[in-house]
C-alpha positions, 0 to 999 in steps of 0.5 A, a space after each residue: 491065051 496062056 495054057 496052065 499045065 500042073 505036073 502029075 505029082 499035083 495032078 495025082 491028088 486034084 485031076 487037073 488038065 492043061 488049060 488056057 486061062 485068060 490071064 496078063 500074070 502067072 498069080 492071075 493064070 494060077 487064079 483062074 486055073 483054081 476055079 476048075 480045081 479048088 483043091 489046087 490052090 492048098 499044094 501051090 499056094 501058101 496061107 498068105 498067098 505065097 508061092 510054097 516052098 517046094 513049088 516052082 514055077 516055068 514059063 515057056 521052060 525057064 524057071 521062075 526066080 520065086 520073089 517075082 515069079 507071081 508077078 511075072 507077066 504073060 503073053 499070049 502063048 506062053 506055058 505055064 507049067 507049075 511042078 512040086 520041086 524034090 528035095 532030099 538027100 
C-alpha cells in the first residue's frame, strides 16, 4: 500500500503520522489519510477540491506537475509526501 507523509509545517497545526493508505491515486490516498486527521483536508485542498496554491505534492521524491497531480496513480510502494511550498521574497 502506499504511505502518506505530510511535512511538519502541516503536522504542527493536525498531528498526523506517516501512514499507508489503501489507495490506485494521490486524490484517493489524500482521502483516506483525511479520515485520520479531518483537519487536513482545509491546509491541502481548496473549497472545490483543488490542490491549494502553495501545496505540492511528491511521489517517491519527484514533484508532481499540479494540473494531474490528483490524478496521478499509485503503486504499491510508493511515497506520497504532501509539503506547504514557501514563497517569499
Amino acid at each position: 500500500m502506499p504511505t502518506v507523509s505530510f511535512a511538519p509545517a502541516l503536522t504542527r497545526h493536525v498531528p498526523c503520522p506517516p501512514q499507508e493508505v489503501d489507495a490506485l491515486s494521490v486524490r484517493a490516498a489524500l482521502d483516506a489519510a483525511f479520515l485520520a486527521a479531518p483537519p487536513l483536508r482545509h491546509y491541502v485542498l481548496d473549497e472545490q477540491g483543488g490542490l491549494r496554491k502553495h501545496v505540492a505534492l511528491f511521489v517517491n521524491g519527484e514533484m508532481l506537475l499540479r494540473p494531474t497531480a490528483l490524478e496521478r496513480p499509485l503503486a504499491a510502494r510508493d511515497q506520497l509526501m504532501v509539503i506547504q511550498a514557501l514563497t517569499g521574497g
